[in-house]
C-alpha positions in Angstrom: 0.0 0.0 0.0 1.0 3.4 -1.1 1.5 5.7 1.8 1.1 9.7 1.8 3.0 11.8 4.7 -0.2 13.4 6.5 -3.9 12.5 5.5 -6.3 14.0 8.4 -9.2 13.2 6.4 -9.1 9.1 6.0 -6.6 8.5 8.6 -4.1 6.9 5.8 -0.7 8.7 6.7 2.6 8.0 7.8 1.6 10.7 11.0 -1.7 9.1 11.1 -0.1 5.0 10.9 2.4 6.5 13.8 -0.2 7.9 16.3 -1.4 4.4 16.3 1.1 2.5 16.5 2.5 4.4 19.5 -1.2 4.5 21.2 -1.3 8.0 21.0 -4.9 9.9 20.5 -5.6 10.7 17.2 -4.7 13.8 15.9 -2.3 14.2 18.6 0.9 14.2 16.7 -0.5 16.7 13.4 -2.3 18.4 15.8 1.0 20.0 17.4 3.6 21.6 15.8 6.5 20.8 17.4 5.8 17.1 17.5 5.1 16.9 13.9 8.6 18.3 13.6 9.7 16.0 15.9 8.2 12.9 14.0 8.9 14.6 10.6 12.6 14.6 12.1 12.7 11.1 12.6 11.0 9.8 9.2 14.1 11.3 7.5 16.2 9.7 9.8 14.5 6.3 8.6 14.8 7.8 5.3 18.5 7.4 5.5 18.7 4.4 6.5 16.5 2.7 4.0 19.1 4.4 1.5 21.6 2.9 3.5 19.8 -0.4 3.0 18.9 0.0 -0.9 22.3 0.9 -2.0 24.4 -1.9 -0.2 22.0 -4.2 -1.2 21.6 -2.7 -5.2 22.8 -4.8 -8.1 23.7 -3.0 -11.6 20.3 -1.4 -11.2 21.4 1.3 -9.0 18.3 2.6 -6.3 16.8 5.9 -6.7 14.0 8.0 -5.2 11.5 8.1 -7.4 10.6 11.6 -6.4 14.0 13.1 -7.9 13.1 14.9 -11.3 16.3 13.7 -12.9 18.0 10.7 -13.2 21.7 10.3 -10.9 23.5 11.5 -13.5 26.2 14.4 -13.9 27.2 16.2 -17.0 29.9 18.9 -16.6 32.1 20.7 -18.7 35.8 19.5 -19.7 38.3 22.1 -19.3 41.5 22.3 -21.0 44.7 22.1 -18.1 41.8 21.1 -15.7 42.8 18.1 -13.5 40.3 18.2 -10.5 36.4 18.8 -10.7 34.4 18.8 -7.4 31.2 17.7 -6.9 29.0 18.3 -3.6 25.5 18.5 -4.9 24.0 17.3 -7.6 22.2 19.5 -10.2 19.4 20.1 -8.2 21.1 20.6 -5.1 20.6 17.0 -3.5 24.1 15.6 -1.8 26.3 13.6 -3.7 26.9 10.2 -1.9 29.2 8.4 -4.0 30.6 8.8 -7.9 30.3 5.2 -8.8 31.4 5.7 -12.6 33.0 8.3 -14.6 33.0 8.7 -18.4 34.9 11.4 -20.4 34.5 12.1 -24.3 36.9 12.8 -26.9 37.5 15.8 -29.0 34.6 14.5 -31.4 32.5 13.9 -28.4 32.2 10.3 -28.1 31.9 8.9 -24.5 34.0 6.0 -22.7 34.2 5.0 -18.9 38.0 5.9 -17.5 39.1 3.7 -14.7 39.5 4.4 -10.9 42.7 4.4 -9.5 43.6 5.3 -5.8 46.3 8.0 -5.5 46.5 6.9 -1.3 47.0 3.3 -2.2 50.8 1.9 -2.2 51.6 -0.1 -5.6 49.2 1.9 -7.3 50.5 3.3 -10.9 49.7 7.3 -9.4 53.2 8.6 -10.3 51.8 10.8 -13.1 49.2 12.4 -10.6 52.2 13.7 -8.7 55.2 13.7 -10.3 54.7 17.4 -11.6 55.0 16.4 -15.3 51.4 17.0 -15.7 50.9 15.1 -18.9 48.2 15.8 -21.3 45.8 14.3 -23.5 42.8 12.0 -22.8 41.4 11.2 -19.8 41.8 7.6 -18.9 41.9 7.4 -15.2 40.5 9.4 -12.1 40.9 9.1 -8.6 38.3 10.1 -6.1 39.3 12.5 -3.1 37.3 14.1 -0.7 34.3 15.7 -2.7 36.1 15.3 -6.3 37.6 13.6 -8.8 41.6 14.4 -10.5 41.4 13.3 -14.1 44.9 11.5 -15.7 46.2 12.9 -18.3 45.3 16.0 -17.5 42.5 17.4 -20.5 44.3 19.2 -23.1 41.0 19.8 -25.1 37.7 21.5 -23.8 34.5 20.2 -24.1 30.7 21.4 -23.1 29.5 18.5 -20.8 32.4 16.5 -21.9 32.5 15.3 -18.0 29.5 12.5 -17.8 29.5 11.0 -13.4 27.4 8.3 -12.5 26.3 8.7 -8.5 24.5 7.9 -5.5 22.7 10.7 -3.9 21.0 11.7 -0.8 16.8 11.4 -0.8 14.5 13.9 -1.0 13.5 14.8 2.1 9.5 16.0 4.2 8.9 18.9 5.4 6.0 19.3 8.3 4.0 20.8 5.8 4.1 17.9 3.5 0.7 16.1 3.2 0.3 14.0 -0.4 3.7 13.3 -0.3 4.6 9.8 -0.4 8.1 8.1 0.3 10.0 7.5 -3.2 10.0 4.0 -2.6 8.4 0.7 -3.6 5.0 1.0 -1.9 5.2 -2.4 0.1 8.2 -1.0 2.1 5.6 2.9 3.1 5.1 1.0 7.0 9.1 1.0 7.4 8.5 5.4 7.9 5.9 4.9 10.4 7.4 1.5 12.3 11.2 2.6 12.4 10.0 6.2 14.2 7.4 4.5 16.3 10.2 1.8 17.1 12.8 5.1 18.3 9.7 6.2 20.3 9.6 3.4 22.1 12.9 2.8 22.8 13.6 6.7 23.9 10.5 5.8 27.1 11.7 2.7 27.6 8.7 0.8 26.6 8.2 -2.6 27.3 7.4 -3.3 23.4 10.6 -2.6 22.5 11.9 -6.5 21.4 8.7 -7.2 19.4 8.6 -3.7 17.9 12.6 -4.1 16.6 11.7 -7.8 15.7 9.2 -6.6 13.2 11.2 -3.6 11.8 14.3 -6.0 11.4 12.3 -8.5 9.5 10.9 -5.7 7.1 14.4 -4.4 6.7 15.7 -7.9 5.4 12.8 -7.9 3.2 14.1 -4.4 1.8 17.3 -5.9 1.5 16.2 -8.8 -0.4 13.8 -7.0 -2.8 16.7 -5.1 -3.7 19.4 -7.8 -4.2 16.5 -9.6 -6.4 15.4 -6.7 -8.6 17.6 -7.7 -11.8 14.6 -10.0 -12.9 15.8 -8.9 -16.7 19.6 -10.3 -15.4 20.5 -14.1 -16.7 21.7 -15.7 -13.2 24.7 -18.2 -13.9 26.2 -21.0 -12.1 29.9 -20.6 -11.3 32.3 -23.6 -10.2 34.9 -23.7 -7.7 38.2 -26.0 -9.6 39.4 -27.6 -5.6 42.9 -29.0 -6.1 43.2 -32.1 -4.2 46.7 -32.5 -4.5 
């Protein structure tokens, strides 16, 4: 079932769900301000932590909230003698999580992935980030540090959205004032926002539903985790073989 943040009317939101679940009188929580911001507070926490949950558990089809307008995508301009580019937010302002995948084009235009390296790593081949030589051309590596990415060779071309980052980004959040708004999330996992603040409730009075509370919200979170290890239905699985030498 679909959930929306606030419905007063049928009794069918997330503030609504919680009241119950906690035993509280109905319309307590929407009813006062500052514990609707105290609830709406804690339904972001759980936010987080289902995107904690999607993305560790995510094959090739990377999660997304479904209520972002774009797709987790960055283009950016390639700058002649330009070895860094940092990235923070995304292009509407959401935090950047992770840069999962980098692609640079060439002169004509034409896209291809460069490959990670680690400048911090021993054994690496980073000499050419540091050396001072600065050598040009191509892209064909990048290493990720702090909020940005250093490109090797350095670009000795420009190019309008010649940079092309693949990414993981923060959700978009509720606000108290949110009503029709619904979680960007497969339906069947709505309860989690209204069970994983009700289960913080509960353990912030010391209630004595506390274990069967967490029991539930544990089992719904290994069903989150499964959906999303399982979404790949258009993936062929294959059958791999361990070779054990017996000698």
């Amino acid at each position: 079932m679909s959930i929306q943040f606030n419905d007063t009317t049928n009794r069918k939101g997330l503030v609504q769900f919680y009241e119950k679940e906690i035993g509280a009188r109905r319309g307590l929580i929407s009813g006062d301000s500052n514990l609707l911001k105290d609830f709406t507070a804690d339904v972001n926490v759980a936010l987080d932590d289902y995107l904690n949950l999607a993305i560790k558990s995510s094959g090739n089809w990377q999660f997304d909230d479904s209520n972002q307008t774009d797709y987790p995508m960055i283009k950016t301009n390639l700058i002649s003698g330009q070895r860094s580019y940092v990235f923070t937010v995304d292009e509407t302002d959401n935090l950047i999580l992770d840069i999962y995948r980098v692609m640079v084009a060439d002169s004509a235009g034409v896209f291809k992935e460069i490959s990670p390296i680690d400048q911090q790593t021993y054994g690496s081949n980073t000499t050419s980030f540091y050396d001072g030589k600065n050598n040009t051309g191509k892209p064909e590596t990048y290493d990720k540090t702090a909020n940005g990415i250093f490109l090797d060779p350095i670009p000795n071309y420009s190019l309008t959205n010649g940079l092309k980052i693949f990414i993981n980004r923060e959700t978009t959040y509720f606000t108290t004032s949110a009503t029709t708004k619904k979680p960007g999330v497969p339906g069947i996992h709505h309860k989690y926002f209204y069970l994983k603040p009700a289960l913080e409730y509960v353990r912030r009075n010391s209630l004595g539903n506390y274990s069967a509370l967490s029991n539930q919200v544990s089992l719904l979170e290994e069903e989150i985790k499964k959906y999303f290890g399982l979404r790949e239905k258009d993936v062929k699985k294959r059958l791999s073989f361990n070779v054990e030498n017996n000698k």
